[in-house]
LOTORKOL-370526 format. One record per residue (C-alpha): residue number from 1; residue in one letter; y, x, z. Coordinates in nm, 3 decimals, decimal comma, always signed. Layout:
N
 pos code       y       x       z
 NUM    A       Y       X       Z
...
This chain:
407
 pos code       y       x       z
   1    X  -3,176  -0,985  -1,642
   2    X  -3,278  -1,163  -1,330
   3    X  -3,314  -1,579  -1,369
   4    X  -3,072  -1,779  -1,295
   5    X  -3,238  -2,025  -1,088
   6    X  -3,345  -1,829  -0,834
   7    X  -3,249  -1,847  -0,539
   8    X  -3,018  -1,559  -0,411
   9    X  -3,015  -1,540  -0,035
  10    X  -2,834  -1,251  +0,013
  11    X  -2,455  -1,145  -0,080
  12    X  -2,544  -0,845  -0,177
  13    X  -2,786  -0,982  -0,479
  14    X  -2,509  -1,208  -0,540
  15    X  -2,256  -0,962  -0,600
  16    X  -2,483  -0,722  -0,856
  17    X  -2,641  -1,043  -1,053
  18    X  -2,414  -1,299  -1,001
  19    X  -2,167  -1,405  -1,307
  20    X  -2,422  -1,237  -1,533
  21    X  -2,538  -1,395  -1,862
  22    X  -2,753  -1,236  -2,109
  23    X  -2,547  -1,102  -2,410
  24    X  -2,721  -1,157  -2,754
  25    X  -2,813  -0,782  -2,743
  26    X  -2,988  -0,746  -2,413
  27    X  -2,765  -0,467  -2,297
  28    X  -2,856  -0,420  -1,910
  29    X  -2,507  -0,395  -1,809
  30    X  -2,211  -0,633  -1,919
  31    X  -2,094  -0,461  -2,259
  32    X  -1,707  -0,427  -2,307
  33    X  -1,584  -0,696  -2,566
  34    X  -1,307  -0,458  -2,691
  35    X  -1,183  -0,757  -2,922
  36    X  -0,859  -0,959  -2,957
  37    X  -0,985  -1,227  -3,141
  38    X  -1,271  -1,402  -3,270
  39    X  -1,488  -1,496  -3,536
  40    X  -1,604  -1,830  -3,683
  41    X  -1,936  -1,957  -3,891
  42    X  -1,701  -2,249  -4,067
  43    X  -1,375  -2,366  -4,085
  44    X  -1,560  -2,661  -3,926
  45    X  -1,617  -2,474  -3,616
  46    X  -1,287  -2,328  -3,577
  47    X  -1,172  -2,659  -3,556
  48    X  -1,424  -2,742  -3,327
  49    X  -1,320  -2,448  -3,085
  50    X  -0,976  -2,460  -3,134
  51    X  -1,019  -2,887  -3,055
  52    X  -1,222  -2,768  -2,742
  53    X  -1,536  -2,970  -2,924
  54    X  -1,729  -2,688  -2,886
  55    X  -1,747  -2,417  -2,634
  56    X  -1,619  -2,018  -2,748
  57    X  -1,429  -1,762  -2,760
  58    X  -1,109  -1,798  -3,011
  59    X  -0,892  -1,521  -2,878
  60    X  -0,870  -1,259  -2,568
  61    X  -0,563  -1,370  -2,375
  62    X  -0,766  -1,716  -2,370
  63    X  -1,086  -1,559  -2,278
  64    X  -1,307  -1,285  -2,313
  65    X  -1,714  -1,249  -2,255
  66    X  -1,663  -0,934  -2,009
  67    X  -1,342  -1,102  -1,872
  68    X  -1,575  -1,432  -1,789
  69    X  -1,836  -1,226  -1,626
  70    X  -1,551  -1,091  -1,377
  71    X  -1,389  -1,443  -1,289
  72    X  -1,720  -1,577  -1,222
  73    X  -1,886  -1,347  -1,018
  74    X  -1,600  -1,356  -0,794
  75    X  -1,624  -1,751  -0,763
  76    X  -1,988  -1,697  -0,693
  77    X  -1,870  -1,490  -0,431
  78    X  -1,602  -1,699  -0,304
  79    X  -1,832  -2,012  -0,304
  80    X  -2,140  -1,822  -0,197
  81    X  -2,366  -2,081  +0,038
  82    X  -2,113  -2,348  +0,042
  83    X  -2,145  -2,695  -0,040
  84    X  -1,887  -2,973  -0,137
  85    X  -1,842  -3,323  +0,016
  86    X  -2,177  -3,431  -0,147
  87    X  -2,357  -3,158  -0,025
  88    X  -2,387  -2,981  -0,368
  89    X  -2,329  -2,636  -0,393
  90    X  -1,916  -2,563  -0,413
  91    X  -1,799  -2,544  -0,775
  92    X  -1,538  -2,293  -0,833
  93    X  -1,292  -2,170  -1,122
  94    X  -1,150  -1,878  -1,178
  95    X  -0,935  -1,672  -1,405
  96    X  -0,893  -1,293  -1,447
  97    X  -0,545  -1,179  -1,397
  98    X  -0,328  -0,856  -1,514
  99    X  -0,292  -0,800  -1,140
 100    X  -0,216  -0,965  -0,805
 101    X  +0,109  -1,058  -0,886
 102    X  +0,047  -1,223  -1,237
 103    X  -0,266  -1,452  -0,990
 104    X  +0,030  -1,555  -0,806
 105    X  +0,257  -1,648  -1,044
 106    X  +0,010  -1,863  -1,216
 107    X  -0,055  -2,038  -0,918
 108    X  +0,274  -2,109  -0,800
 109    X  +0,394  -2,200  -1,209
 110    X  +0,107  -2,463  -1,205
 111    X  +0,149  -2,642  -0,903
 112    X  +0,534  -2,662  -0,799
 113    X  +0,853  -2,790  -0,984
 114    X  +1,229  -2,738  -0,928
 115    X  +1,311  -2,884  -0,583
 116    X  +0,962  -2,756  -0,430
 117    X  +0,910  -2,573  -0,110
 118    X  +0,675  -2,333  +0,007
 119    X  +0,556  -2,266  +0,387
 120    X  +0,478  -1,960  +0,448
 121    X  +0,448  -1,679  +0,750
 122    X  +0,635  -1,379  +0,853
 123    X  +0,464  -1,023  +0,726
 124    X  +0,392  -1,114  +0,350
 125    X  +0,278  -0,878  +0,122
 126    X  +0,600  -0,729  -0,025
 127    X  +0,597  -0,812  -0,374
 128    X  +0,471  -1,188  -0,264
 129    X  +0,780  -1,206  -0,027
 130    X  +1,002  -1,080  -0,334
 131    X  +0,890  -1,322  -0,575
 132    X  +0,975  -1,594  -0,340
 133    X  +1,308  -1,441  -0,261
 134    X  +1,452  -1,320  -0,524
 135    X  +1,258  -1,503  -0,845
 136    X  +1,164  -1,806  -0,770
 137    X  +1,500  -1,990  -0,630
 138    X  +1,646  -1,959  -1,004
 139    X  +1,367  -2,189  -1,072
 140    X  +1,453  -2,422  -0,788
 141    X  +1,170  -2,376  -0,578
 142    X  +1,236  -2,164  -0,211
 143    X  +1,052  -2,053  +0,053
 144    X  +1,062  -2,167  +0,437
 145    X  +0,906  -1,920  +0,652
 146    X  +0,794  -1,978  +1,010
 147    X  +0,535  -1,807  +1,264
 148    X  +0,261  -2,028  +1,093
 149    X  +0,022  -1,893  +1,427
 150    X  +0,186  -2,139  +1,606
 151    X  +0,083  -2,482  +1,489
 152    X  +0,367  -2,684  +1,639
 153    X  +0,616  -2,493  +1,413
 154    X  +0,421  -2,561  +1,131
 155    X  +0,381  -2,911  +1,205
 156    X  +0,770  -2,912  +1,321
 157    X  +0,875  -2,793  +0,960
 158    X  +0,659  -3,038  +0,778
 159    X  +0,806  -3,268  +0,950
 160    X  +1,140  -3,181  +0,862
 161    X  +1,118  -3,087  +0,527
 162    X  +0,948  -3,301  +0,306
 163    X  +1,029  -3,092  +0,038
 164    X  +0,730  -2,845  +0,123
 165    X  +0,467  -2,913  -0,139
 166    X  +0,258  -2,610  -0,066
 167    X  +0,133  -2,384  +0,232
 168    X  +0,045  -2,037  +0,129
 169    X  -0,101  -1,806  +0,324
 170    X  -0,229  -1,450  +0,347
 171    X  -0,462  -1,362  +0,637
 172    X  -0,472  -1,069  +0,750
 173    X  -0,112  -1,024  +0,645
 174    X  -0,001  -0,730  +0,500
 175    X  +0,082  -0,484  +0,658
 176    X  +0,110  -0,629  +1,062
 177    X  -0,275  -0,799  +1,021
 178    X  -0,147  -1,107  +1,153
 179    X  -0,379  -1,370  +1,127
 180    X  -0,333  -1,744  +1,064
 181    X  -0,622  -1,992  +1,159
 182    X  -0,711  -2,128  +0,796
 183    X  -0,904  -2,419  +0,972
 184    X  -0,636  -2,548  +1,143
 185    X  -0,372  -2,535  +0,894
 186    X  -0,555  -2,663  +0,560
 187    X  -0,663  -2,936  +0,822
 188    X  -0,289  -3,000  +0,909
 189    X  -0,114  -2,939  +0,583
 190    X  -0,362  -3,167  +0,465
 191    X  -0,266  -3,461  +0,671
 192    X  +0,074  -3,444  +0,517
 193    X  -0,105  -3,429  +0,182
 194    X  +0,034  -3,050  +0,063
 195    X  -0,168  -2,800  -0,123
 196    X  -0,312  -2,482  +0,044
 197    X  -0,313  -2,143  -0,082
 198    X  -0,471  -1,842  +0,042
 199    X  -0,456  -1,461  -0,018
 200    X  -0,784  -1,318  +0,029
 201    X  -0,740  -0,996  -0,068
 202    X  -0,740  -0,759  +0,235
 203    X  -1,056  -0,977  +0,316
 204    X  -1,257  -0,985  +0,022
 205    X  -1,541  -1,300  -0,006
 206    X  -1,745  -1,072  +0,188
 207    X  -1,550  -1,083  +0,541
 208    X  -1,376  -1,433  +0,473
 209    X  -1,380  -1,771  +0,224
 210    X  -1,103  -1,994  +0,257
 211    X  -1,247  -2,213  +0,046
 212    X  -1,490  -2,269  +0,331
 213    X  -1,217  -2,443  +0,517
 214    X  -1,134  -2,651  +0,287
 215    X  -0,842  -2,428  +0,074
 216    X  -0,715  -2,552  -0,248
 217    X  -0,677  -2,227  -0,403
 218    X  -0,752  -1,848  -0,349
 219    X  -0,572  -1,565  -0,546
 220    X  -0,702  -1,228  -0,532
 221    X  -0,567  -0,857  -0,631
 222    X  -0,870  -0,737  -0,762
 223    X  -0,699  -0,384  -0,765
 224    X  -0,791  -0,333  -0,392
 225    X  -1,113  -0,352  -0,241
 226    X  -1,337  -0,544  -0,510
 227    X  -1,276  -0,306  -0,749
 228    X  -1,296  -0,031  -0,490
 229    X  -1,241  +0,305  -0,696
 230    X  -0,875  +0,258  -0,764
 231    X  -0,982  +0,248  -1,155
 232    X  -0,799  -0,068  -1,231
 233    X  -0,522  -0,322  -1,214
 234    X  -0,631  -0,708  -1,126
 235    X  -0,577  -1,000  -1,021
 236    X  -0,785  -1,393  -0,945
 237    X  -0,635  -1,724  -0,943
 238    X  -0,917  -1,932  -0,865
 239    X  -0,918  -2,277  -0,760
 240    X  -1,144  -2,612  -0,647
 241    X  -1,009  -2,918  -0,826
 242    X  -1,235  -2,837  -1,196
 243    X  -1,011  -3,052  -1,418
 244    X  -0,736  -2,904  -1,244
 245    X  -0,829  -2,533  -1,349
 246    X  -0,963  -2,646  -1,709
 247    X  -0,674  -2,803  -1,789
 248    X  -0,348  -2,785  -1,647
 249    X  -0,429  -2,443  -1,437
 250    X  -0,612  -2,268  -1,752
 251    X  -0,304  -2,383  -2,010
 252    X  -0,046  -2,207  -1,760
 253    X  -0,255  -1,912  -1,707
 254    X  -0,251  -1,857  -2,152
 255    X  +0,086  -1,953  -2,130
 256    X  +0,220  -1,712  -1,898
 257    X  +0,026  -1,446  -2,056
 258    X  -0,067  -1,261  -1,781
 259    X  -0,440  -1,274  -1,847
 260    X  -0,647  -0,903  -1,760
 261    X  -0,854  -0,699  -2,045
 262    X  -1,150  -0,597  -2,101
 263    X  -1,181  -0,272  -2,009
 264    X  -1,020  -0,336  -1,638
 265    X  -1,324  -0,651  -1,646
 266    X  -1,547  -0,391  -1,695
 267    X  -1,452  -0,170  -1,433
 268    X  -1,376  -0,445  -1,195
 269    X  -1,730  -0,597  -1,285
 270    X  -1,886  -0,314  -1,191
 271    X  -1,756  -0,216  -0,870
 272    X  -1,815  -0,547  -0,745
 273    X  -2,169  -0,491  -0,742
 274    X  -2,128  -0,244  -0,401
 275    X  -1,883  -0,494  -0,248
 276    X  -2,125  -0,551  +0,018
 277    X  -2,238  -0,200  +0,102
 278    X  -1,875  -0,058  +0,076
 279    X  -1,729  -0,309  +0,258
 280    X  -2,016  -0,211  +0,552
 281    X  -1,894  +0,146  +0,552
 282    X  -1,528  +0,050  +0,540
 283    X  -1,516  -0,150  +0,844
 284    X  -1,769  +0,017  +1,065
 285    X  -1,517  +0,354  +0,971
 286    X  -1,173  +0,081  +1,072
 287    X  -1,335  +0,042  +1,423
 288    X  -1,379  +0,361  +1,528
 289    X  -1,050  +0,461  +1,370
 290    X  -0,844  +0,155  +1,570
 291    X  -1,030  +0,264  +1,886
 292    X  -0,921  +0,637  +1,838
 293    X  -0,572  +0,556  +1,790
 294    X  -0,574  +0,325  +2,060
 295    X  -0,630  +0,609  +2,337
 296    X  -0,367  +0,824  +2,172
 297    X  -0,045  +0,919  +2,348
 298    X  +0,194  +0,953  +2,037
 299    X  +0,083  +0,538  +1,925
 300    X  +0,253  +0,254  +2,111
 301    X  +0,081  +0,002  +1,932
 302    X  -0,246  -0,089  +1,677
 303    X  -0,244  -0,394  +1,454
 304    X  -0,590  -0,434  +1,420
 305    X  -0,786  -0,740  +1,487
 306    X  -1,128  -0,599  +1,596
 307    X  -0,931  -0,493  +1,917
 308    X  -0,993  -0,770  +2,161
 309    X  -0,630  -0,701  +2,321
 310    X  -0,447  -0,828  +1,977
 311    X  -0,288  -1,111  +1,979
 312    X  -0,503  -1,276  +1,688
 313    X  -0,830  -1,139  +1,787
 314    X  -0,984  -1,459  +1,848
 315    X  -0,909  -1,630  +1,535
 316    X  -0,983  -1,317  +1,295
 317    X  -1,326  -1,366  +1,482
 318    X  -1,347  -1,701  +1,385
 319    X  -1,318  -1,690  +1,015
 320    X  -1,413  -1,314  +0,962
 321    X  -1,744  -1,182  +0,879
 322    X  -1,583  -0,856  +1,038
 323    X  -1,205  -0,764  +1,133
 324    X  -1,190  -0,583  +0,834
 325    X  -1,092  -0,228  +0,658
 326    X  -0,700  -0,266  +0,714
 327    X  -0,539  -0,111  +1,004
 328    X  -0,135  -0,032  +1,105
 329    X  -0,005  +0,173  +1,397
 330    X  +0,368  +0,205  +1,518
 331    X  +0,448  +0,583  +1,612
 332    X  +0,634  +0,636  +1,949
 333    X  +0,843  +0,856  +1,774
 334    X  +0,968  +0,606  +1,501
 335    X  +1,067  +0,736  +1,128
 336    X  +1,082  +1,071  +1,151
 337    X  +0,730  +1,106  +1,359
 338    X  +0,568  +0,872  +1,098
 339    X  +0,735  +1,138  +0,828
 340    X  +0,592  +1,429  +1,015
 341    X  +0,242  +1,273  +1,046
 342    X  +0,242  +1,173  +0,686
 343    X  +0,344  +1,552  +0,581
 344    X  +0,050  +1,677  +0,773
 345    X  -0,237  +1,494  +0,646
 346    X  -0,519  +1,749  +0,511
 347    X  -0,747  +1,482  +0,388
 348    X  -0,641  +1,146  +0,375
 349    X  -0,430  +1,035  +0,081
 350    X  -0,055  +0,943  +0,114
 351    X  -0,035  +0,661  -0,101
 352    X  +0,034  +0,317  -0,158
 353    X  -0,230  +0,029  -0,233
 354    X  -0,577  -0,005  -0,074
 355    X  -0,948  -0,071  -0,100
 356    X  -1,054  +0,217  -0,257
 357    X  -1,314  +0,477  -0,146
 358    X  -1,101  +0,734  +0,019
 359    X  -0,814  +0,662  +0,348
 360    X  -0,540  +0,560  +0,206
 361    X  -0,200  +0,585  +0,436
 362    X  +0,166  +0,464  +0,367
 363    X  +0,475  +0,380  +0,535
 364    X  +0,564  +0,046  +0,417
 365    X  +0,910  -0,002  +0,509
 366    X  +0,961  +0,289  +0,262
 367    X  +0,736  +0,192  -0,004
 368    X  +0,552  -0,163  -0,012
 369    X  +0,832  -0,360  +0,176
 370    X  +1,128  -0,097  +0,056
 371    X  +1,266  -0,426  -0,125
 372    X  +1,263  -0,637  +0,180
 373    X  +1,524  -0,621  +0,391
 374    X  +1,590  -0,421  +0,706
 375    X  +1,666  -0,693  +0,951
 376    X  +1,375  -0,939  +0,737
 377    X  +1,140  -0,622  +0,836
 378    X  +1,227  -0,587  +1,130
 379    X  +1,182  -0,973  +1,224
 380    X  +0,848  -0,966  +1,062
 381    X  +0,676  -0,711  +1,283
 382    X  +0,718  -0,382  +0,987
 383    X  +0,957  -0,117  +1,207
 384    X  +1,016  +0,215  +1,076
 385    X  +0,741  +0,367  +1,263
 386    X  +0,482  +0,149  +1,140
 387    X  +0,204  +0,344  +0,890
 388    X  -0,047  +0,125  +0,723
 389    X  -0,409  +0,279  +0,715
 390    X  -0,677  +0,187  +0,474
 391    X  -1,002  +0,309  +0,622
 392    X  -1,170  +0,465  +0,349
 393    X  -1,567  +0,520  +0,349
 394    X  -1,510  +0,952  +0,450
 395    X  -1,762  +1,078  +0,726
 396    X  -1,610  +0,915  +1,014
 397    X  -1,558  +1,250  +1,218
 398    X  -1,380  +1,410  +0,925
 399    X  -1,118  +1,112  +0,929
 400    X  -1,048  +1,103  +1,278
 401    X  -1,001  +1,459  +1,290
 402    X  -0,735  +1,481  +0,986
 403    X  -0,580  +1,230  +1,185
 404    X  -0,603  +1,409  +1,488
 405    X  -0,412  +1,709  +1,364
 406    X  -0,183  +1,511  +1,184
 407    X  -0,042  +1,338  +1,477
C-alpha cells in the first residue's frame, strides 16, 4: 500500500492509489464488502455508531468500505492540486450513487424546496431534462432554460426571477457539446447568491474540475467513462460545503435510498485506476475522428469542440484539459441517412451510453432524447440527423474506416 503522505504529483498515481486505505487483511486490491449490515463489539458501541460518537459502518445503504473507497477516489480526483480560500488543499465529499440519475436527484432533493427554480441550458442530457420536466413540477420546483453561453441572458433571467435558487449545468452538453464557461457563471450566479451545479460526466476530473471554478457541487454518472468497460451502473453527488454533505446532503442521500453496491464499487474502483491512460487514447482517437468527418461530403456539420471553427471552441479550451472523447455529426441526408449509416456499421457498436472501451454510436432523438419533445429537440440543437459518437480506444485506422464504409 503506498503512504499516504506522499506526495502524488501526477493524476495518474492519483487515480490507482488515491481513496485507498489499508483493509485489516492487507489484500492488495480493495476487497468487495458483500455485506448489508454490520457488526458491533458492545451494545455500547452500537450506540456509539448509531449516535455518530464513533466512526463505522452500521449498514450498506449508509455506507460501505468498498463503496467509500469509490466516492473518495473520485473527490481526490475532482480536488486533485486545488486549494481552498486558505490555501489548503480543497476538501471534498462524496457519495456513491445507483446511477447518474439517483446523483441528481439527491442533489436537487437536498438543496431546493417547493417554489424553487432551476437555470439551466438548452441540450441537457435527456433523462436530466425529463426529471425537470415531467417530475419535479409536482414537487413545486421548475426549470427555466435559456442559452446560458450568453451571459446577458443569464444575468437577464436572474434578474427577473428571483425564484432561481440554483444554476445547473452540464458542459459539454449532451449530445450538441455545447459548452458553458463555468468561470463566468459560478462567478455570476454567485453574485446573486444561488448555488452552482455541474455535470462532469462527459469530462471526467481528468479533462475538467468545476470545482476549480469555484462550483458548489459536481454529480457524476460513473457508468460512462470512469468506469470505462460498460461493467456497471453509477452515479457521484459530491459537494464542497463539509457540514453540508455530512449532514443534511448525507441524510437525503440514505433517505432517498438510492445509494450504489458493492460489487458496482468494485468495478467502478477499479477502472478508475486507467482513467488517465484511457482517457489519452480516447481523445487523441475523437480528433482524428472530428477531423475525418469534417472533410466528408455526406456531414453538414460536427459538434466537436477540438475544431477551432465551433462555436465554443475557445471556452472548451479554457477549462478542458482536452476537448474530450464525445463527438455528434448531423447527416445531410437527415433520418433516413443516419438509419442507413447506423445499419452499416461493421465495427462500431450501435448503442446507447458512453465511455466505454469500444465506439459507441446512437441517434439520440430516437433513443436518449426519444422522451423530449420534437419541437424542444429541435430548439436545442438534436435534429433527426444528428448521431452521437463516443470515440472508443480501437486502432484509429480501423474506426475511421468502419465509418468510412458506413457513410
Amino acid at each position: 500500500m503506498a503512504d499516504q503522505n506522499f506526495p502524488l504529483t501526477g493524476f495518474g498515481s492519483l487515480a490507482i492509489h488515491g481513496g485507498h486505505e489499508q483493509d485489516p487483511q492487507y489484500a492488495h486490491l480493495t476487497p468487495i464488502f458483500a455485506t448489508s449490515t454490520f457488526v458491533y463489539d458492545s451494545a455500547e458501541q452500537g450506540m456509539r455508531r448509531f449516535s455518530g460518537e464513533e466512526k463505522g459502518y452500521i449498514y450498506t445503504r449508509w455506507g460501505n468500505p468498498t463503496m467509500t473507497e469509490a466516492a473518495d477516489k473520485i473527490a481526490a480526483m475532482e480536488s486533485f492540486g486545488l486549494t481552498d480560500g486558505s490555501g489548503n488543499p480543497l476538501a471534498i465529499k462524496g457519495y456513491l450513487q445507483a446511477s447518474g440519475m439517483a446523483a441528481i436527484s439527491a442533489l436537487f432533493m437536498s438543496t431546493l424546496k417547493t417554489g424553487d427554480k432551476i437555470l439551466s441550458h438548452y441540450s441537457l442530457y435527456g433523462g436530466s431534462q425529463e426529471l425537470m420536466d415531467k417530475l419535479l413540477p409536482d414537487f413545486g420546483i421548475s426549470a427555466v432554460i435559456v442559452d446560458l453561453r450568453d451571459l446577458n441572458k443569464a444575468e437577464e433571467a436572474l434578474k427577473a426571477d428571483p425564484a432561481i435558487k440554483m444554476i445547473y449545468l452540464e458542459t459539454p452538453a449532451n449530445p450538441t457539446l455545447q459548452c458553458v464557461d463555468i468561470e463566468a457563471l459560478t462567478k455570476l450566479g454567485k453574485q446573486y447568491g444561488k448555488i452552482i451545479a455541474c455535470d462532469n460526466t462527459f469530462a471526467t476530473p481528468y479533462l475538467q474540475q468545476p470545482f476549480r471554478f469555484g462550483v458548489d457541487f459536481v454529480i457524476h454518472s460513473t457508468t460512462k467513462f470512469l468506469n470505462g468497460h460498460g461493467t456497471s451502473i453509477g452515479g457521484a453527488f459530491l459537494g464542497r460545503d463539509i457540514e453540508f454533505m455530512n449532514t443534511w446532503g448525507g441524510k437525503v442521500h440514505k433517505m432517498l435510498g438510492g445509494n450504489s453496491n458493492p460489487f458496482d464499487a468494485f468495478l467502478l474502483v477499479n477502472g478508475m485506476k486507467t482513467l488517465e491512460v484511457r482517457m489519452e487514447r480516447h481523445c487523441h482517437n475523437a480528433m482524428e475522428v472530428a477531423g475525418f468527418f469534417e472533410g466528408h461530403a455526406a456531414v453538414s456539420k460536427v459538434n466537436y469542440t477540438g475544431l477551432p471553427n465551433h462555436p465554443d471552441h475557445y471556452i472548451a479550451a479554457k477549462q478542458m484539459r482536452h476537448p474530450g472523447a464525445m463527438l455528434s455529426i448531423e447527416l445531410k441526408g437527415g433520418l433516413q441517412a443516419g438509419i442507413n449509416m447506423m445499419n452499416r456499421l461493421r465495427m462500431c457498436t450501435r448503442t446507447v451510453s458512453l465511455g466505454t472501451c469500444d465506439t459507441l454510436m446512437c441517434h439520440p432523438a430516437s433513443m436518449t432524447h426519444y422522451s423530449v419533445p420534437k419541437e424542444k429537440r429541435e430548439q436545442y440543437g438534436i435534429t433527426d440527423g444528428l448521431i452521437r459518437i463516443s470515440v472508443g480506444m480501437e486502432n484509429i485506422q480501423d474506426i475511421i474506416a468502419d465509418i468510412n464504409q458506413a457513410l
